[in-house]
GULUMBA-56187 format. One record per residue (C-alpha): residue number from 1; residue in three letters; y, z, x. Coordinates in nm, 4 decimals. Each point is the difference from the previous one (the first is absolute). Example, Ala and Ser with C-alpha at 12.3 -4.5 7.8 and 13.67 -1.06 7.14 Angstrom:
BEGIN
- 1  ALA  -0.4500  0.7800  1.2300
- 2  SER  0.3440  -0.0660  0.1370
This chain:
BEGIN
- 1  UNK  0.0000  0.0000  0.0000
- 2  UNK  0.3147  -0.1143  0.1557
- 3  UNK  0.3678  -0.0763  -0.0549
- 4  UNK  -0.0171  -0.2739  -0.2526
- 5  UNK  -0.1750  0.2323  -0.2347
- 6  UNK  0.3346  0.2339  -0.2383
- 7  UNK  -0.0695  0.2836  -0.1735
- 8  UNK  0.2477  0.1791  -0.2120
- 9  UNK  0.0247  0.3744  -0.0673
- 10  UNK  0.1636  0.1711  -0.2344
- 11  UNK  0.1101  0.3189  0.0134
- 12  UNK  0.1309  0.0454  -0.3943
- 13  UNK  0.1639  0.3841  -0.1042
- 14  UNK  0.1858  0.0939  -0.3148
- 15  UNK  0.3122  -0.0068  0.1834
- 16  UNK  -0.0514  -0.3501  0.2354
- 17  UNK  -0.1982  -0.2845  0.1457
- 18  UNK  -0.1239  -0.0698  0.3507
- 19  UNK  -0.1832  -0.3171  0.1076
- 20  UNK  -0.1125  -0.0294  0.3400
- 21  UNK  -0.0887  -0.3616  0.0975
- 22  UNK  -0.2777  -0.0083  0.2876
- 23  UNK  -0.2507  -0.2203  0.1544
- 24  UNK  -0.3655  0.0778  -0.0176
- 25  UNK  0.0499  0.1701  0.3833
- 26  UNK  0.2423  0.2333  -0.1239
- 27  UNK  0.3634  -0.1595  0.0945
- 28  UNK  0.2588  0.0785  -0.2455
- 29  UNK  0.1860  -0.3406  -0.0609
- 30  UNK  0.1827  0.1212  -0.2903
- 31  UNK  0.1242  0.2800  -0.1892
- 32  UNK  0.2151  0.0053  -0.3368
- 33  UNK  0.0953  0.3074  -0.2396
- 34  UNK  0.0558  -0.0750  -0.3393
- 35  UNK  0.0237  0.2493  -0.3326
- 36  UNK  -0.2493  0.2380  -0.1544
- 37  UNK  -0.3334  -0.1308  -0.0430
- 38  UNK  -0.2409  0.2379  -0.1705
- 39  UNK  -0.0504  -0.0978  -0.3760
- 40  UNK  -0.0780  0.3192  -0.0877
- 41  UNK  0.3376  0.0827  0.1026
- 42  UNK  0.2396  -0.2983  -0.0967
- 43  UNK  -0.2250  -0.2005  -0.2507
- 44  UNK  -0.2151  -0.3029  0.1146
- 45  UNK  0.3106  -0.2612  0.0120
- 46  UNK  0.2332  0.1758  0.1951
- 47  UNK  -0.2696  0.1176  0.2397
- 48  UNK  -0.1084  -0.3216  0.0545
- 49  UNK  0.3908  -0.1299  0.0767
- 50  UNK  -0.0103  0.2825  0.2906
- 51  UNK  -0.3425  -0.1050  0.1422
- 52  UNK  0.1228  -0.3873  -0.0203
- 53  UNK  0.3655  0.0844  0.1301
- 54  UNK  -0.1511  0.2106  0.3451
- 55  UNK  -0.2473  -0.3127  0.0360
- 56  UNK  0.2628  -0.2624  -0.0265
- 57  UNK  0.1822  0.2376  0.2682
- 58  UNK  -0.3114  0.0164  0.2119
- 59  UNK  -0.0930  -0.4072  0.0136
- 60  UNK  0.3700  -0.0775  0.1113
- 61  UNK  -0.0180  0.0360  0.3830
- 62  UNK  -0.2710  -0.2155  0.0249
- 63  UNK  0.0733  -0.2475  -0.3271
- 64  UNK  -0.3775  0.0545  -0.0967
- 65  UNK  -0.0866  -0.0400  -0.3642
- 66  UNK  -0.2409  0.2343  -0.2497
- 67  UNK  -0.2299  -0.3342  0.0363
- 68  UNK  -0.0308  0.0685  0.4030
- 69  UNK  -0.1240  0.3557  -0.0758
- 70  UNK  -0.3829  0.1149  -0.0179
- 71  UNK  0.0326  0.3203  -0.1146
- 72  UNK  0.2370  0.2560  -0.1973
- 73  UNK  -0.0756  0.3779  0.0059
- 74  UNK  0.2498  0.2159  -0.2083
- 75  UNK  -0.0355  0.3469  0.0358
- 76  UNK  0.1129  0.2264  -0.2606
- 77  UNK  -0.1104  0.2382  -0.2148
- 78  UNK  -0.1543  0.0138  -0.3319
- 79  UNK  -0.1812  -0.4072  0.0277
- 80  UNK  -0.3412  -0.0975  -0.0155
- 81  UNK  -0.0651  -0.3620  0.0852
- 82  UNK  -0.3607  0.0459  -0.1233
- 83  UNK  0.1173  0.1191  -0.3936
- 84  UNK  0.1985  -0.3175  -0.0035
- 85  UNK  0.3375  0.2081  0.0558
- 86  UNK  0.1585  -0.2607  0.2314
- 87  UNK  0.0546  -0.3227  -0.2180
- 88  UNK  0.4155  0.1636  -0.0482
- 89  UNK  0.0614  -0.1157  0.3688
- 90  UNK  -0.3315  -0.2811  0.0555
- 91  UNK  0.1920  -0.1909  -0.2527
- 92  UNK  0.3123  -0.0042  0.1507
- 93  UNK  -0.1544  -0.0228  0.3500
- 94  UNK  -0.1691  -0.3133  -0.1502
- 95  UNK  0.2861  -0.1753  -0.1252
- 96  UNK  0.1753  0.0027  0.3545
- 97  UNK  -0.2884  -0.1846  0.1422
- 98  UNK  -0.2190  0.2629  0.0960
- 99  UNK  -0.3566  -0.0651  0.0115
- 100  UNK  -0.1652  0.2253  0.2217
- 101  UNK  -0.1320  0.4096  -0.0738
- 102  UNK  0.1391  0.2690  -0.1265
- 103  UNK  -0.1007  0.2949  0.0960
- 104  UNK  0.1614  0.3869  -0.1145
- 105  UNK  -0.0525  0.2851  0.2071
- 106  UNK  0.1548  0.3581  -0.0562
- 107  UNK  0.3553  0.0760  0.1309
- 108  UNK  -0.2013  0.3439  0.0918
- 109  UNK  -0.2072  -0.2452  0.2409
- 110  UNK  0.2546  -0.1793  0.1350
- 111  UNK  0.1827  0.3033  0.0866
- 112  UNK  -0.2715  0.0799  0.1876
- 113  UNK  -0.0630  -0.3345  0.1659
- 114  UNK  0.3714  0.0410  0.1363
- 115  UNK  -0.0924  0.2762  0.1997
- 116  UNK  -0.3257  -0.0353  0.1151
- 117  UNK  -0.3243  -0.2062  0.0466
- 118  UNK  -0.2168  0.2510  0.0017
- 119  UNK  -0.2697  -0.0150  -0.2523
- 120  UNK  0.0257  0.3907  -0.0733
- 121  UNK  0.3308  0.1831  -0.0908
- 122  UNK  0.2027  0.0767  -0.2756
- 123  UNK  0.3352  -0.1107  -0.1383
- 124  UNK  0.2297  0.1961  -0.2331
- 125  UNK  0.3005  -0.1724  -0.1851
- 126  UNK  0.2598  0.2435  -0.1042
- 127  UNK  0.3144  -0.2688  -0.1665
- 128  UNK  0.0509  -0.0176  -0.3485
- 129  UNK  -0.3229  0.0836  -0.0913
- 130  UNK  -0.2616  0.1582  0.2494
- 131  UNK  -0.3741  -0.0376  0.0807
- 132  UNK  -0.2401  0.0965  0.2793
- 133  UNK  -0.3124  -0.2077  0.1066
- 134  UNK  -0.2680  0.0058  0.2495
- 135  UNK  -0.0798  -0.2937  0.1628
- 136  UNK  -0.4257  -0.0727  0.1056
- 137  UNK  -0.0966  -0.3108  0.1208
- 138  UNK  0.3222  -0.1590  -0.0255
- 139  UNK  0.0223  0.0222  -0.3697
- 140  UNK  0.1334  0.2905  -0.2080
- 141  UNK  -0.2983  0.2470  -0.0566
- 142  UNK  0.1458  0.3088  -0.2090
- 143  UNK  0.4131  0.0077  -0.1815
- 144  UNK  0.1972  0.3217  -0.1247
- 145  UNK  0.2672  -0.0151  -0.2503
- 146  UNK  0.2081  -0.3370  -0.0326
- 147  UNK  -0.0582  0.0582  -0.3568
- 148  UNK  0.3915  -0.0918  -0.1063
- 149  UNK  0.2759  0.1816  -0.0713
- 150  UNK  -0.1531  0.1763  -0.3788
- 151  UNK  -0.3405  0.1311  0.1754
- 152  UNK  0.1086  0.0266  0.3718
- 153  UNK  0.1324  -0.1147  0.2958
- 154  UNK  0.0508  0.3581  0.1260
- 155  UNK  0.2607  0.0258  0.2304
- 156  UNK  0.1480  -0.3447  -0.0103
- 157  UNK  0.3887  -0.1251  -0.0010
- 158  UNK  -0.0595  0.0201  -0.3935
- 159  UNK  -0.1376  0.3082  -0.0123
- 160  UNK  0.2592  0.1704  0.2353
- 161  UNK  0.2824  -0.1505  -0.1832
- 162  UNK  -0.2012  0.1177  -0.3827
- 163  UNK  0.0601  0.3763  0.1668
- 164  UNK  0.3302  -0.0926  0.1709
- 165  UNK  0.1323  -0.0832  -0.4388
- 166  UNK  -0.2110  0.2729  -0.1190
- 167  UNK  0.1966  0.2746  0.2570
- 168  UNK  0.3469  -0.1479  -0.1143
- 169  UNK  -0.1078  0.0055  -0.3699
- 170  UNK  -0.1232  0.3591  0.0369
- 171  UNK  0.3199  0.0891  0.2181
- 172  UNK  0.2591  -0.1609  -0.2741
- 173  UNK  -0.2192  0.2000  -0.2693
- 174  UNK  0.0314  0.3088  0.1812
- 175  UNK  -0.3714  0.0402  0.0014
- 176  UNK  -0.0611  -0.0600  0.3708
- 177  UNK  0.2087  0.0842  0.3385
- 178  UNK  0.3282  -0.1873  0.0403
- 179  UNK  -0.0479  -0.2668  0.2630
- 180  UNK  0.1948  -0.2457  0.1770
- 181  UNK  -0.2414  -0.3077  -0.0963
- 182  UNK  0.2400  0.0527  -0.3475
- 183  UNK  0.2718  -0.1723  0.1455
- 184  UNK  -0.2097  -0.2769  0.2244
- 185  UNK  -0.1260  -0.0700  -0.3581
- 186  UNK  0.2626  -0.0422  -0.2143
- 187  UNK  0.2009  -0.1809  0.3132
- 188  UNK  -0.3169  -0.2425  0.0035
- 189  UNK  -0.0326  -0.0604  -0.3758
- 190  UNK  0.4153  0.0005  -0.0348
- 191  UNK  0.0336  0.2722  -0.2345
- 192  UNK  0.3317  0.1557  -0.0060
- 193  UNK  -0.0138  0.4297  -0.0266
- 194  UNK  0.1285  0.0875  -0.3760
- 195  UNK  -0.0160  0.3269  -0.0946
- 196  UNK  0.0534  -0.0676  -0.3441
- 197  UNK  -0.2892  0.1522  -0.2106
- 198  UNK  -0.1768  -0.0686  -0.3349
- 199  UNK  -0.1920  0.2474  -0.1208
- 200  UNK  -0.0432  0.1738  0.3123
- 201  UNK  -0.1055  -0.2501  0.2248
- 202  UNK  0.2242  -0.1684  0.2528
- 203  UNK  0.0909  -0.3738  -0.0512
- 204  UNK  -0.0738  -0.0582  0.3326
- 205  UNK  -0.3959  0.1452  -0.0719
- 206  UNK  0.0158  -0.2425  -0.2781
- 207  UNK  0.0848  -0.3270  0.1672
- 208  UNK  -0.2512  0.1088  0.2785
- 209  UNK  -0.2994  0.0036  -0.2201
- 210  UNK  0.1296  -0.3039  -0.2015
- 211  UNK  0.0392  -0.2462  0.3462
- 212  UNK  -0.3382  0.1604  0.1331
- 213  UNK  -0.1898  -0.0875  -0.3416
- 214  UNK  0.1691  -0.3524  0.0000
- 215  UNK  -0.1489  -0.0812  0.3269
- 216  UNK  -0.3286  -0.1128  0.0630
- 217  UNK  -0.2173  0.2860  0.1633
- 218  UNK  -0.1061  -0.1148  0.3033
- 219  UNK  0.4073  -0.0793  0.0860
- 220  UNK  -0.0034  0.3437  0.0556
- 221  UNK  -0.1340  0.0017  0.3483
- 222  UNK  0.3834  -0.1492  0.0716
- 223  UNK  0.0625  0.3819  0.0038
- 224  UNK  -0.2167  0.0795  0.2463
- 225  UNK  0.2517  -0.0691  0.3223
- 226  UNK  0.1984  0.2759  -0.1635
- 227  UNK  -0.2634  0.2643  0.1067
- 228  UNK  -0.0224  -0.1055  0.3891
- 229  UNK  0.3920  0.0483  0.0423
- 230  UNK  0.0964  0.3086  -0.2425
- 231  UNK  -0.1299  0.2768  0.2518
- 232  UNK  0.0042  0.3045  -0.2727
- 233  UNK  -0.3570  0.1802  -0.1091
- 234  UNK  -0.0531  -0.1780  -0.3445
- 235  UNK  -0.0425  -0.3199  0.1964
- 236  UNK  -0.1671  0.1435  0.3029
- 237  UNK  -0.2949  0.1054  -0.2777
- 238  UNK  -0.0119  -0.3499  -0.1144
- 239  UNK  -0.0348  -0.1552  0.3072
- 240  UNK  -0.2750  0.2686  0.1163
- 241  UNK  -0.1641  0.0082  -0.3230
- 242  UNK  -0.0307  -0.3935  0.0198
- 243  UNK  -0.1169  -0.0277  0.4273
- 244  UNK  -0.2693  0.2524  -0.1725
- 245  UNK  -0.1041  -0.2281  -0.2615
- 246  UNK  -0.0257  -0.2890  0.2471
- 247  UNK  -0.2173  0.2149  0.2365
- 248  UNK  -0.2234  0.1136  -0.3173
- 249  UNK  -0.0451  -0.3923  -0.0846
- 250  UNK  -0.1055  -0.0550  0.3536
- 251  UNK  -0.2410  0.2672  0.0084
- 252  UNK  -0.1824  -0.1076  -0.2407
- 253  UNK  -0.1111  -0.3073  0.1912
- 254  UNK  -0.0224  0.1279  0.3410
- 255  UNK  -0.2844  -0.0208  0.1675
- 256  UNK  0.0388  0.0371  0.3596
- 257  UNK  0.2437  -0.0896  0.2843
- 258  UNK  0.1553  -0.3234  0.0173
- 259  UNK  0.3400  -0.1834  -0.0003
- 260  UNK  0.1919  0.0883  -0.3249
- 261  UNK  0.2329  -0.2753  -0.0781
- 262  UNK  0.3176  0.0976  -0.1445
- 263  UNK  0.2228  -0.1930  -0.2483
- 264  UNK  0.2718  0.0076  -0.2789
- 265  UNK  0.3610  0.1557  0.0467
- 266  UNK  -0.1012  0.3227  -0.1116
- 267  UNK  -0.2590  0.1175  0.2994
- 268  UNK  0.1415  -0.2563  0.2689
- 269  UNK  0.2462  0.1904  0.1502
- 270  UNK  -0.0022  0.3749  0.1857
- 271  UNK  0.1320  0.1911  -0.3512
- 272  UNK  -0.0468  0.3377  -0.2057
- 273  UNK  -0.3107  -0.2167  -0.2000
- 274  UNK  -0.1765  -0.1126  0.3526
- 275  UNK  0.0383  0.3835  0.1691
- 276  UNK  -0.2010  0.1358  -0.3860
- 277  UNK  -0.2402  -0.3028  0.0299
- 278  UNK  -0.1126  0.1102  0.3296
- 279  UNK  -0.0033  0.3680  -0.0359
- 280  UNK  -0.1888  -0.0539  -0.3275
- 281  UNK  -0.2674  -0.1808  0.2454
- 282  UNK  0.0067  0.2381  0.2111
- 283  UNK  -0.3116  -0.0320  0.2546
- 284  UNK  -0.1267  -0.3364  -0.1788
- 285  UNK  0.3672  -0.1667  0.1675
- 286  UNK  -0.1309  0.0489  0.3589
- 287  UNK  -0.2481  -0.2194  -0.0365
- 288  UNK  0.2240  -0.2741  -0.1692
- 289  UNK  0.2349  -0.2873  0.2275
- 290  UNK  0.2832  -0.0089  -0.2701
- 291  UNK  0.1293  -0.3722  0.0476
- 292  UNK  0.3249  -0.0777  -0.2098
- 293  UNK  0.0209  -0.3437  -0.0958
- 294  UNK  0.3261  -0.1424  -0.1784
- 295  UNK  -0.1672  -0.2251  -0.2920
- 296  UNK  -0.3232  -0.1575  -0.0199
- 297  UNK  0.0996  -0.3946  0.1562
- 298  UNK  -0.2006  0.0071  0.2957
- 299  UNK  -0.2938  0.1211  -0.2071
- 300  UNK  -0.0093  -0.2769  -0.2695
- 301  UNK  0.0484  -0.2078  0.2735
- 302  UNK  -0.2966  0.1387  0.1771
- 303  UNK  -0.2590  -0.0377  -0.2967
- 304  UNK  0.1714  -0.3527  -0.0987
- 305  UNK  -0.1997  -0.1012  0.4057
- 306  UNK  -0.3208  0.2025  -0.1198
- 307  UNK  0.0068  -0.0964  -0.3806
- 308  UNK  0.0094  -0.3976  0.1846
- 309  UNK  -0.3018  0.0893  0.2069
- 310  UNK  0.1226  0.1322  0.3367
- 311  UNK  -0.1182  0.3193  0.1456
- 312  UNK  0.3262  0.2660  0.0157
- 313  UNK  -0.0040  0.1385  0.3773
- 314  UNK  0.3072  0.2241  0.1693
- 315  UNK  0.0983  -0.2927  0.1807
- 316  UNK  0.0528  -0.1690  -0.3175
- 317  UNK  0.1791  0.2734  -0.1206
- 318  UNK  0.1938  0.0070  0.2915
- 319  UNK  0.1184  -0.3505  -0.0251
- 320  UNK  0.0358  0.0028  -0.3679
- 321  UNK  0.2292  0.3038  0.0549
- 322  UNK  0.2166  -0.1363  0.3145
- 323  UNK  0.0466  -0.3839  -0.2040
- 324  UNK  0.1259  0.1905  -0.3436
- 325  UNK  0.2519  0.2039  0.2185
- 326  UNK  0.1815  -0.2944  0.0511
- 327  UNK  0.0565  -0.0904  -0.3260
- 328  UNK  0.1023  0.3598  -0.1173
């Protein structure tokens, strides 16, 4: 497998699109981000705009077409190629001349795969949402949590920012401790302080509750920057009750040492959540080589070359990773 042979992988999140154009040795010739691109998140159209948009983005260097390419892995969460899930961006991929294999891996997996190549290890994604896995084999052999914003994602930008509206909504009601995430809040949202009051409740409670409940839920995770920069205890809990969560989601997969591949804003950094996430661990961290990795590109890149038939070694890795750094 050589040069002439194009992959294309897709690295596809709620929030944007990655495509990482590479030949079937691993050389990045191409890289594009485009919009949001899970339909779970945006709807099938408008997820299919940001996969086609990062493409377009990623064939322009080298004026290759859809028709030239082999292979397209997308790696996101929540599709099954085998249920028949894809046809929302087959169709589309299809219509732009397309004619090769589609192929979906997890965005857990591709995490992973941007990190490391070896076949045992674990990756936890702590962003929006949040989920754990263990990798065996190369494939994704036991998952914790990533069960959406309703049932779970413990810890995650969405559930950090759910507490950070709950602790202003308690503090305005005078049923929790006063805190200085009030004002990042009502800053963020634009509500103006009016201590007008009907029926005993302030009218700045009331326009609180009514933007919160005319937002969609997950939105709420916008509030979750607010934590990492208000330095008083209500969001110091937050933060350590969520790097606990994380740690309890990881835990439940861990099996052993092995390189722990870390991505997702929330978890990326040195912070309050990643200090609680490894104290929670306690002993289990030593044996873990914590790897922060910025977004999953070099990953769906990575099983783009092994979903076309090539075997994925460091040195492919390597070069995949080196070539994509110059597009960045």
């Amino acid at each position: 497998m050589g040069h002439d042979i194009l992959m294309l992988g897709v690295d596809a999140g709620g929030t944007s699109t990655r495509a990482v154009l590479t030949t079937g040795e691993g050389e990045c010739i191409g890289y594009g981000v485009g919009g949001r691109g899970n339909p779970i998140a945006v709807g099938p159209d408008r997820a299919a705009d940001g996969v086609l948009d990062a493409i377009a983005l990623a064939l322009a260097p080298s004026a290759r077409t859809l028709a030239e390419v082999e292979v397209v892995t997308a790696a996101m969460a929540g599709q099954r190629a085998e249920d028949g899930e894809g046809g929302w961006l087959a169709d589309r991929l299809a219509a732009e001349g397309f004619s090769g294999r589609l192929t979906f891996e997890s965005d857990l997996m591709a995490t992973y795969a941007s990190g490391s190549v070896e076949p045992f290890g674990y990756a936890i994604v702590a962003g929006t949402g949040a989920s754990a896995v263990r990798v065996a084999g190369g494939r994704i052999d036991a998952t914790a949590d990533g069960l959406g914003w309703l049932l779970g994602d413990r810890g995650s930008g969405f559930w950090i920012g759910h507490r950070v509206a709950r602790a202003v909504v308690r503090d305005l009601d005078h049923a929790g401790p006063a805190t200085v995430l009030t004002r990042g809040v009502l800053e963020h949202l634009g509500i103006v302080e009016d201590a007008t009051r009907r029926e005993g409740r302030s009218r700045t409670l009331e326009q609180l509750v009514e933007t919160l409940y005319a937002m969609r839920p997950i939105e709420l995770a916008a509030l979750a920057p607010l934590a990492f920069v208000a330095g008083d205890p209500v969001a110091e809990s937050i933060l350590r009750r969520a790097g606990e969560h994380l740690a309890d989601s990881l835990a439940a997969v861990l099996a052993g040492p092995g390189p722990l591949v870390v991505g997702g804003s929330v978890l990326f950094r040195p912070t309050p959540v990643r200090d609680a996430f490894l104290h929670r661990l306690g002993a289990a961290a030593a044996g873990l080589e914590l790897i922060p990795v910025i977004d999953g590109a070099v990953g769906a890149g990575l099983l783009a070359v092994r979903a076309g038939g090539a075997r994925v070694s460091s040195e492919t890795f390597a070069r995949l990773s080196e070539t994509l750094s110059r597009f960045r």
